[in-house]
RODRENKE-655826 format. One line per field, with one value per residue: z negated, y, x of N, C-alpha, C, O in turn; residue number from 1; residue in one letter. Coordinates in steps of 0.02 Angstrom, whole numbers, plus 50000, padded with zeros to 5 digits. Layout:
! residues N
nZ = (Z ...)
nY = (Y ...)
nX = (X ...)
caZ = (Z ...)
caY = (Y ...)
caX = (X ...)
cZ = (Z ...)
cY = (Y ...)
cX = (X ...)
oZ = (Z ...)
oY = (Y ...)
oX = (X ...)
n = (NUM ...)
res = (a ...)
END
This chain:
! residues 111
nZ = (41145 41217 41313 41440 41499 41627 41750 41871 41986 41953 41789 41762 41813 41716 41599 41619 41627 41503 41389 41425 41508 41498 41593 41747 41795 41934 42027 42182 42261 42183 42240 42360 42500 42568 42532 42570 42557 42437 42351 42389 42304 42190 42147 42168 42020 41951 41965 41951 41807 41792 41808 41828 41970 41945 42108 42101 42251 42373 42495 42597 42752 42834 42851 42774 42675 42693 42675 42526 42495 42539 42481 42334 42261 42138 42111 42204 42203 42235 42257 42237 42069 41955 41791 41703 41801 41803 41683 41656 41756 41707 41575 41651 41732 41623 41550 41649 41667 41737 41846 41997 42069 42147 42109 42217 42289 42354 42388 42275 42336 42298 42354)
nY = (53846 53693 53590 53466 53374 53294 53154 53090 53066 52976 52965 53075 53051 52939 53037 53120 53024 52973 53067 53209 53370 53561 53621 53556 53592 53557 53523 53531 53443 53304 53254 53146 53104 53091 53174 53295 53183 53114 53210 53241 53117 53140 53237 53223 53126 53244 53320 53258 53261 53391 53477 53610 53660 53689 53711 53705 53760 53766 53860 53879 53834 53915 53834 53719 53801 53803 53668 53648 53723 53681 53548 53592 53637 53776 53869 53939 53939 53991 53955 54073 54128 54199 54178 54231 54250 54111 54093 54200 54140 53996 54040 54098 54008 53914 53972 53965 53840 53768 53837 53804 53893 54072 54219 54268 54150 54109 54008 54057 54112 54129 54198)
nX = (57481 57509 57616 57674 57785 57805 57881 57840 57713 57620 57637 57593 57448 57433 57424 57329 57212 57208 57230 57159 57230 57218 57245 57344 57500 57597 57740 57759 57828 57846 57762 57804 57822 57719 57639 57523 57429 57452 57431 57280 57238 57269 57214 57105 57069 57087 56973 56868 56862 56847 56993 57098 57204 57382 57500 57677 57796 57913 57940 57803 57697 57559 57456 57492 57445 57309 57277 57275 57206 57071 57067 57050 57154 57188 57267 57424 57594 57734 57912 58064 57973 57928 57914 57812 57715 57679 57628 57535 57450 57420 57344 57237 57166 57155 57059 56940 56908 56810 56780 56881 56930 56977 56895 56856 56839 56943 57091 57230 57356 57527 57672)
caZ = (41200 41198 41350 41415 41561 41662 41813 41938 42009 41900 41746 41759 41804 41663 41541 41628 41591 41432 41362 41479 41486 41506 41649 41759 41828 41970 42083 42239 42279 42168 42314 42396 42607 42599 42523 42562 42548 42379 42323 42383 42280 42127 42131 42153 41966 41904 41982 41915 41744 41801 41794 41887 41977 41996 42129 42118 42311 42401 42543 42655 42793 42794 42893 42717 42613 42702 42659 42464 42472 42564 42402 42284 42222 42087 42135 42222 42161 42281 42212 42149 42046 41883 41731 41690 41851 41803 41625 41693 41813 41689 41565 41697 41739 41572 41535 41680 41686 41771 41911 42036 42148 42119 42094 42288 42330 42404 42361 42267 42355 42286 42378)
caY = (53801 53639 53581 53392 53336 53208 53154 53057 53077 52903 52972 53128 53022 52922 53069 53122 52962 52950 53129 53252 53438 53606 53616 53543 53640 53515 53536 53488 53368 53242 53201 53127 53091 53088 53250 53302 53136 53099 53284 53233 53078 53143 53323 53186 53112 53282 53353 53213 53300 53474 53515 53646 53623 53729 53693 53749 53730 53781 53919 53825 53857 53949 53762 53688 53833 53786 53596 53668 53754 53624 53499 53617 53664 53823 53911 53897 53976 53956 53947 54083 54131 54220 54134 54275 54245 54073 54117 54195 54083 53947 54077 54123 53911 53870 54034 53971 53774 53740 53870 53802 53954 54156 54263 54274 54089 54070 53996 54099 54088 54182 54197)
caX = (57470 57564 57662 57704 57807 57837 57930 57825 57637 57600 57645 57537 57406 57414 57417 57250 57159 57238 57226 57152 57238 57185 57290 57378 57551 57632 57787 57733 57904 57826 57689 57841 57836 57646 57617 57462 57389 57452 57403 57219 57221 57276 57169 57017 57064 57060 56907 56816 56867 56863 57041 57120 57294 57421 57565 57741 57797 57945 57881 57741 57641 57491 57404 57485 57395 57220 57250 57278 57109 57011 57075 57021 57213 57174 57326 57493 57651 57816 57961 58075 57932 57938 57860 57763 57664 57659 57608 57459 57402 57400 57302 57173 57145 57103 56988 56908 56952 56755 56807 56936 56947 56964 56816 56842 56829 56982 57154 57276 57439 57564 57727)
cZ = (41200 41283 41368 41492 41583 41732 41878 41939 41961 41822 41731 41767 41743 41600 41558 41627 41539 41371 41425 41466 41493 41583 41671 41813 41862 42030 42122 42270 42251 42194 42334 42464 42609 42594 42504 42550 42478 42348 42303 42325 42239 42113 42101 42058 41928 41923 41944 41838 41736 41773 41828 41897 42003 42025 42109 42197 42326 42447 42587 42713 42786 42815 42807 42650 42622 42681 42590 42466 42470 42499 42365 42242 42188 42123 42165 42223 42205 42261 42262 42154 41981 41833 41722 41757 41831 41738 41632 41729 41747 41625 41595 41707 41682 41558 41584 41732 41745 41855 41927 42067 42095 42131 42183 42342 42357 42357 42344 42252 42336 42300 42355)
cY = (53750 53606 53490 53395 53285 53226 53124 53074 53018 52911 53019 53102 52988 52957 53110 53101 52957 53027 53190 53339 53517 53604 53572 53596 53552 53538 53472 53432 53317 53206 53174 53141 53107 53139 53275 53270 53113 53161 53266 53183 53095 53211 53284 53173 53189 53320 53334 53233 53386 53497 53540 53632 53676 53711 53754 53708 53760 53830 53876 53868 53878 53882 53729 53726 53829 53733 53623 53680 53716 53555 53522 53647 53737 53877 53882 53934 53941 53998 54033 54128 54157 54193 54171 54270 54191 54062 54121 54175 54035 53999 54066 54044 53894 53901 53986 53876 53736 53778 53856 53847 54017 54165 54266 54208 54068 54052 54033 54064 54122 54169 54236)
cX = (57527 57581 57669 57735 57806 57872 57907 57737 57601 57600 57590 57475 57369 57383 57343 57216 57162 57220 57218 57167 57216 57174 57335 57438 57590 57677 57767 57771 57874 57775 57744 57846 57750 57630 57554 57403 57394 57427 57330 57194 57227 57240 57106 57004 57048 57022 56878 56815 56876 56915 57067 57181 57309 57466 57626 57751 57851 57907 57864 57716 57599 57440 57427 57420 57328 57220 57263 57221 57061 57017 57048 57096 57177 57200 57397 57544 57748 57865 58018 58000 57951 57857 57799 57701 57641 57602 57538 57401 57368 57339 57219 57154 57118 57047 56924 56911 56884 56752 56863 56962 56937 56910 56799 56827 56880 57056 57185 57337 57491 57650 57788)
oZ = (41185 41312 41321 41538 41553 41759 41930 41888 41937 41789 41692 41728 41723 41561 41512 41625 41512 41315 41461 41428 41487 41620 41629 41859 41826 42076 42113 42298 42290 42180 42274 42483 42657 42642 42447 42538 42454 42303 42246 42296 42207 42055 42050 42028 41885 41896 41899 41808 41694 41723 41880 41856 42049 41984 42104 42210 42282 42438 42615 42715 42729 42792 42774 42609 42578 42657 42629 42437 42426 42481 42343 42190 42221 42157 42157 42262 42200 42250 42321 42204 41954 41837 41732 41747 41832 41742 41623 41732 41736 41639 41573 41667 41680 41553 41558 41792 41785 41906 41893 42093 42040 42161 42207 42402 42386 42303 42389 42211 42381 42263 42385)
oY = (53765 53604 53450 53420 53231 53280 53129 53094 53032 52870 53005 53127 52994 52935 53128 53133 52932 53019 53210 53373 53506 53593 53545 53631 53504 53570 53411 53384 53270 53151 53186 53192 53137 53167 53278 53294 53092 53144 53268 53197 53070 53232 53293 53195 53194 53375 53368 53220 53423 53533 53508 53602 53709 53683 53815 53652 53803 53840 53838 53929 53872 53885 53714 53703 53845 53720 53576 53644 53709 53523 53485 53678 53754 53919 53826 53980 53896 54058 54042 54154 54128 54191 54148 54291 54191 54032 54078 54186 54034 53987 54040 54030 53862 53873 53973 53860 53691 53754 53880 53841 54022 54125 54267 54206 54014 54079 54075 54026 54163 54135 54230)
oX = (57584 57527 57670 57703 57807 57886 57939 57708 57546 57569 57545 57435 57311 57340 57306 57164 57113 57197 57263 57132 57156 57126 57371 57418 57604 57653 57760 57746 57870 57750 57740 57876 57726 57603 57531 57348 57341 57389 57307 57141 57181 57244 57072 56955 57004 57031 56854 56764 56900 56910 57075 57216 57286 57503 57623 57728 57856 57846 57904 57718 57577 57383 57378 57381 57288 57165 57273 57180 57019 56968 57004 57086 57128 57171 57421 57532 57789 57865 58003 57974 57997 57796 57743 57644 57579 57548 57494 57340 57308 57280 57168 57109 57065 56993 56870 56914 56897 56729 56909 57017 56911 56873 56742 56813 56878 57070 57190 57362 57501 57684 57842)
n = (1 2 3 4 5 6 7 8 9 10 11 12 13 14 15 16 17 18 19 20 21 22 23 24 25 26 27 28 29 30 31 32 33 34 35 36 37 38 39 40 41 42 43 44 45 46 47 48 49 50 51 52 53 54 55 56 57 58 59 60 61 62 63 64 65 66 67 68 69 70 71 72 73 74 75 76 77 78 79 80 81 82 83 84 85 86 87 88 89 90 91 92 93 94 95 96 97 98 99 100 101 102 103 104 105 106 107 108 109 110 111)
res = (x x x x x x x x x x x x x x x x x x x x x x x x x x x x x x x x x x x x x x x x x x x x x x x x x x x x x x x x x x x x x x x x x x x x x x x x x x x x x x x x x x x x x x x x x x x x x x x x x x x x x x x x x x x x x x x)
END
């Protein structure tokens, strides 16, 4: 599995018009002040290509972890976090890159 970073919500964008990836893994800081509004806008680009998203997040609300679901976020992974969880997540997302949600429908939050 091959890997790419970037540093701003514009960049990631690009590399999803440009080359679209299994996955996407995003720390949630790079929504900036808007947050949840830039989240929505950039989930939309990769719906439209069925790609699943996972957040990294600092610890949220559970009112933030319903606006994750209601977007369609995959999974959400708050920080510290061991790779191996993350490992898996991203795993289970591509197996299953046309399913956004668990077998149960709902967001998996993992705290």
């Amino acid at each position: 599995m091959q890997c790419r970073a970037v540093s701003t919500i514009e960049e990631a964008e690009a590399v999803v018009e440009h080359k679209p990836p299994h996955v996407v893994v995003l720390d949630y800081s790079l929504c900036g002040a808007a947050g949840i509004e830039t989240l929505q806008m950039f989930h939309e680009v990769l719906a439209a290509r069925k790609i699943p998203l996972i957040l990294i997040t600092p610890p949220v609300s559970d009112w933030e972890l319903e606006q994750f679901e209601d977007i369609g976020v995959y999974a959400s992974l708050s920080n510290p976090f061991r790779m191996s969880e993350l490992a898996q997540l991203v795993k289970e997302a591509s197996k299953r890159k046309k399913d956004h949600r668990s077998s149960s429908g709902e967001l998996r939050a993992l705290r």
